[in-house]
N, C-alpha and C positions, 0 to 999 in steps of 0.2 A: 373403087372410087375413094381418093382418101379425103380425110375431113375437111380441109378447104373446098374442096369443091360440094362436097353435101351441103354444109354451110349455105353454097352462094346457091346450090340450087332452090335447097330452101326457103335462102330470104327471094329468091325470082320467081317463087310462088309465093310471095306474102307471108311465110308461116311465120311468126317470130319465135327468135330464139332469145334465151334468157342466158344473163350471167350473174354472177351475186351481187355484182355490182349495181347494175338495173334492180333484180328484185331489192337490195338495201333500199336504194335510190327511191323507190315506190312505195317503199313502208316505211322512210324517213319523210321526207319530203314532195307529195304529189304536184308540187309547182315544179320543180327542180327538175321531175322525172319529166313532166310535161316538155319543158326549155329544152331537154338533153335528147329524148326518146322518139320526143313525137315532134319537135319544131327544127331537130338539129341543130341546135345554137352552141358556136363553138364556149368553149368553157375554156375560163383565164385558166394560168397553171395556180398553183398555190404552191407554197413551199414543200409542200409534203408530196403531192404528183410528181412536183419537179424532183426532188434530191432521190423519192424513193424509184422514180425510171431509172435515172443516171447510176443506184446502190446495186439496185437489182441487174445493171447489165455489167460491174462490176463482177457480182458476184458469177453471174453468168461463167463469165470471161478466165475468171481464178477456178473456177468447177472443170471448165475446158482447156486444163491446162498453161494458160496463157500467165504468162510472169507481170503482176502487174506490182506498181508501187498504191499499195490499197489507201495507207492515209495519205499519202499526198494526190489523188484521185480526188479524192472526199473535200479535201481543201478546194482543188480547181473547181469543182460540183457547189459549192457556198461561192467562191470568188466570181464564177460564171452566174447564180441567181442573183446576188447582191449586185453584179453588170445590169442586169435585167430587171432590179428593183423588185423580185419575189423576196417576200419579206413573213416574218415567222409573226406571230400575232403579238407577241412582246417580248423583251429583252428575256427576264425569268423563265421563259418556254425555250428562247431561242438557247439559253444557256443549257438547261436540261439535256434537251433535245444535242447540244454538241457533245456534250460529256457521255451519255449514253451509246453515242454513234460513235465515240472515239474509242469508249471501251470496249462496244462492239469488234473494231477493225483490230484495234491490238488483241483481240484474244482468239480473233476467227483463226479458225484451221480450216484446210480444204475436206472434205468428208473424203476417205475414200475405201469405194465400193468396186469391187467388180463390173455391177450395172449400172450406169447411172441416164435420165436424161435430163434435160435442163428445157426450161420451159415449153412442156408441154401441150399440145393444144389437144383439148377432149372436146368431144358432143355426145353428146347421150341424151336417150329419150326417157320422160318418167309420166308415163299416162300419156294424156293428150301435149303436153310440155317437151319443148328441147330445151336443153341446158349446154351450154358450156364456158371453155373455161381455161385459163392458161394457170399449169400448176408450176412452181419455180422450180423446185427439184424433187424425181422421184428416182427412190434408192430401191432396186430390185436385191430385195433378201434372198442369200441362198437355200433359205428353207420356201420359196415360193411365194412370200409375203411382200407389200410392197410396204416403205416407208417414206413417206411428203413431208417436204418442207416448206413451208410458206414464210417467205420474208417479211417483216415488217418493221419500216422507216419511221411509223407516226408516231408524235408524243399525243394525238389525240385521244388515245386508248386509254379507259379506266378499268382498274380489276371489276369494277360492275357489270363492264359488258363484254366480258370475256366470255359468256356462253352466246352471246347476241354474236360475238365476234367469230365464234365456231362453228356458226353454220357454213362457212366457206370451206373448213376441212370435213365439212360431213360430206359437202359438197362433191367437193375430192375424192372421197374414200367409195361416193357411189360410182361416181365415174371410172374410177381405176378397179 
């Protein structure tokens, strides 16, 4: 059985399964998790949902080969939110947030590995709890080791909670 289907068997007996995002979601905000988890209330995009889907299937795309024009990607991805009225919380952020992503795409290089896959989808069990998880890239080392990359778009991130922010590669590291 591969993992989509354990999944849905899963959720077609009620078990829930958890992602980091749900468990953040729970331990930041229990109204939010409520609206998202338990009411299904679709959720607006925000700027950072929106540009970080669009980077990440970028990135995707350049890991598998695929010739893309990466900064001008990036432009059409801001030109298409700003169509759509997804707007950055203010000017000073929005500016940040372009500069960091600009010097992100000029200095990216493709990794290359022997093994590689690109967004992975894991389920795994820890106790009574399923977990899973979609991992962005995992680099299978020729000494048997794996190595995860986790993408990240947001300028919401402070070096404060950069251990709050690592529990999604602990995450990872038990899954793989």
């Amino acid at each position: 059985m591969n993992i989509k289907e354990k999944i849905k068997e899963l959720r077609d007996k009620g078990i829930p399964i958890y992602s980091i995002s749900r468990l953040n979601t729970v331990d930041n905000c229990g109204w939010e998790y409520w609206q998202t988890y338990m009411e299904h209330l679709d959720q607006k995009d925000n700027i950072y949902s929106f540009t970080g889907t669009k980077i990440h299937k970028c990135l995707e795309e350049i890991q598998n080969g695929k010739q893309i024009n990466f900064s001008k990607e990036v432009n059409n991805i801001l030109e298409e939110a700003n169509m759509l009225d997804i707007k950055f919380p203010n000017e000073k952020i929005e500016d940040k947030w372009k500069k960091d992503i600009f010097q992100f795409v000029a200095t990216y290089t493709k990794p290359n590995y022997e093994k590689v896959e690109t967004e992975k989808l894991f389920l795994f069990q820890l106790g009574d709890i399923y977990l899973q998880g979609i991992i962005d890239l995992v680099i299978y080392n020729d000494d048997g080791t794996v190595s995860i990359r986790d993408y990240k778009t947001s300028s919401k991130y402070s070096n404060s909670e950069l251990e709050e922010k690592g529990r999604q590669l602990i995450l990872y590291g038990l899954a793989m």
